[in-house]
N, C-alpha and C positions, 0 to 999 in steps of 0.2 A: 504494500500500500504506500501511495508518495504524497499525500496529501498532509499540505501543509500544518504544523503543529499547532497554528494558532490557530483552527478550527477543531472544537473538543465533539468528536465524532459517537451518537450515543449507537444508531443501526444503519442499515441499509437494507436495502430492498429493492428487489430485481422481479420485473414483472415482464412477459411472453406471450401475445397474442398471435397464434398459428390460424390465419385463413385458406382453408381448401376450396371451399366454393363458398360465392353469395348470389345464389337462387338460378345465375344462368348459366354457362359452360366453366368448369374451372379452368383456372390459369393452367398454363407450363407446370408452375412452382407454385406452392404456399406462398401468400403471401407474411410477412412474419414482420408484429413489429416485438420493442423491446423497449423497455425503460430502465434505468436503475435510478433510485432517490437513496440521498444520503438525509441523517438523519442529525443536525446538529447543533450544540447550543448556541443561544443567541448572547452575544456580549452584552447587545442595547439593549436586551429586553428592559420595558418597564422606564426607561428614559428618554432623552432628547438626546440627540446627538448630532450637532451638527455636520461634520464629517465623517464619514463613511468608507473612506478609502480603507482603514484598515479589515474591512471584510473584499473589497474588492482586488487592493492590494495581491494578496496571496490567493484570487482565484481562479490564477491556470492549472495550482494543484488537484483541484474540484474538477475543472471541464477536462484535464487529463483522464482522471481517474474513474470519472462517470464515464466518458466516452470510451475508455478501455472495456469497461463492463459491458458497456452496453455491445458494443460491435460484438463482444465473444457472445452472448449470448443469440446470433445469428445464426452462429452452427457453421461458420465460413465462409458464408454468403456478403457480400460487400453491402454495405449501405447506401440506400439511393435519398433518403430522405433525414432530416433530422432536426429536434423541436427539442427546446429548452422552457424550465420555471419551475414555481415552486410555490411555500406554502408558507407565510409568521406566522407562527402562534401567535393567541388574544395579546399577550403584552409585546406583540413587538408591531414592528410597521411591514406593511407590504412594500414600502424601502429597502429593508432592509434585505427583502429576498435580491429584489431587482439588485440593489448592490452584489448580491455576489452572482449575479448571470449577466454582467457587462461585455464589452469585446473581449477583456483581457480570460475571463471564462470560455468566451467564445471561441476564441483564437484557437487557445489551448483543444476545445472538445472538434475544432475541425483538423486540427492534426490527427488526435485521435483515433477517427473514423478515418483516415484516408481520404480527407481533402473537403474540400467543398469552398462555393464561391460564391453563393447567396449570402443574404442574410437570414440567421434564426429566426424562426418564428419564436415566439415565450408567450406564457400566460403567469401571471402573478398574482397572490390574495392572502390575503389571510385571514384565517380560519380555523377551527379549533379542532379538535384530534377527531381524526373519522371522514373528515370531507374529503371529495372527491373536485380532482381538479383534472381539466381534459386538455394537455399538453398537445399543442399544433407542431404537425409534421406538414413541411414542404421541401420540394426537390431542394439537393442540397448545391446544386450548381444554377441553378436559375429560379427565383422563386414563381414566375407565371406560369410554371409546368402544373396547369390546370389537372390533372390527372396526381398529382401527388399531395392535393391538398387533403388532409386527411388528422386525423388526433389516436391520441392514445390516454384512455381515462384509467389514472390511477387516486388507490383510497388505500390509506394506512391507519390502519384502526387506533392504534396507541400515537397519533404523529401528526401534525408536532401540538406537543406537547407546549403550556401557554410561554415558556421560556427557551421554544426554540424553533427552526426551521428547518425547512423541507428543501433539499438543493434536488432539480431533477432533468438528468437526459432520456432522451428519446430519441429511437434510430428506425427505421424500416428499409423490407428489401425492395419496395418498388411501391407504386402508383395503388389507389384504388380497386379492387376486383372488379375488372370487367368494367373500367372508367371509360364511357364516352358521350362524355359531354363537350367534346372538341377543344379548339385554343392550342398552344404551344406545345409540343410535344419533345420526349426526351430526346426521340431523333432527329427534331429540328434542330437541339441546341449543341447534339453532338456533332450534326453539319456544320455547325455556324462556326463552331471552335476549328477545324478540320479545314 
């Protein structure tokens, strides 16, 4: 594990959505997505604080380390899509998430998975242990790649807890099952590079 020390880590949690079919011909492949959340104490809980850098500061440890999880849990398959955010508990701010899924998180969680040139999609809140929060997946090299707009809802029973946060990636191995509702497509963007 390389995650930076000034983040006091209490779990984590890795979640696997496996699609075979949705109602008309299956794909190729499953489509498969994946999240991992880490589970960890909030400094600011319960205060003001005007700067913030020190949670964003050390979070390419975080979008390293989520993004390492999360790809393995693919099964070897690369990742075509990928969505960040998270969760304050009651005493902290939905700041305080945002602060640690900035560029310098994001940087990091696109190395991670083997690259990508969009920008993340995130959703952020905060909410008390048990809610469910539904993490936006878009293509990870162009984000109008209308066929990969897609989520991944995860809920952690005990998390977070009112003095801490919920850090979370999200990866997928393709588009929508059986997406066509037209727009941009992944082989246009791999022409346009080409």
């Amino acid at each position: 594990m390389t995650i930076d020390p000034y983040y006091d880590v209490r779990a984590w949690h890795s979640f696997v959505q496996e699609t075979v079919h949705d109602l008309g011909p299956a794909p190729e492949q499953p489509l498969i997505k994946a999240a991992v959340a880490v589970v960890i104490a909030n400094p600011f809980a319960g205060q003001w604080v005007d700067d913030l850098s020190p949670l964003t500061d050390p979070s390419a440890s975080l979008g390293t380390e989520l993004g390492r999880r999360a790809v393995a849990l693919l099964g070897g398959r690369p990742a075509e899509s990928y969505g960040k955010g998270g969760l304050a508990g009651l005493n902290g701010e939905q700041e305080h998430v945002v602060a640690c899924v900035t560029t310098v998180f994001g940087n990091a969680l696109r190395d991670a998975i083997g690259g990508g040139e969009a920008w993340i999609s995130s959703a952020t809140k905060s909410a008390a242990a048990g809610a469910t929060i539904d993490i936006p997946l878009a293509y990870k090299d162009e984000v109008y790649v209308r066929s990969h707009y897609d989520a991944i809802t995860i809920t952690i029973p005990d998390a977070p807890r009112p003095d801490e946060l919920v850090i979370i990636a999200a990866v997928a191995t393709g588009g929508r099952v059986n997406a066509r509702v037209g727009g941009l497509t992944v082989a246009d963007v791999v022409a346009r590079k080409n």
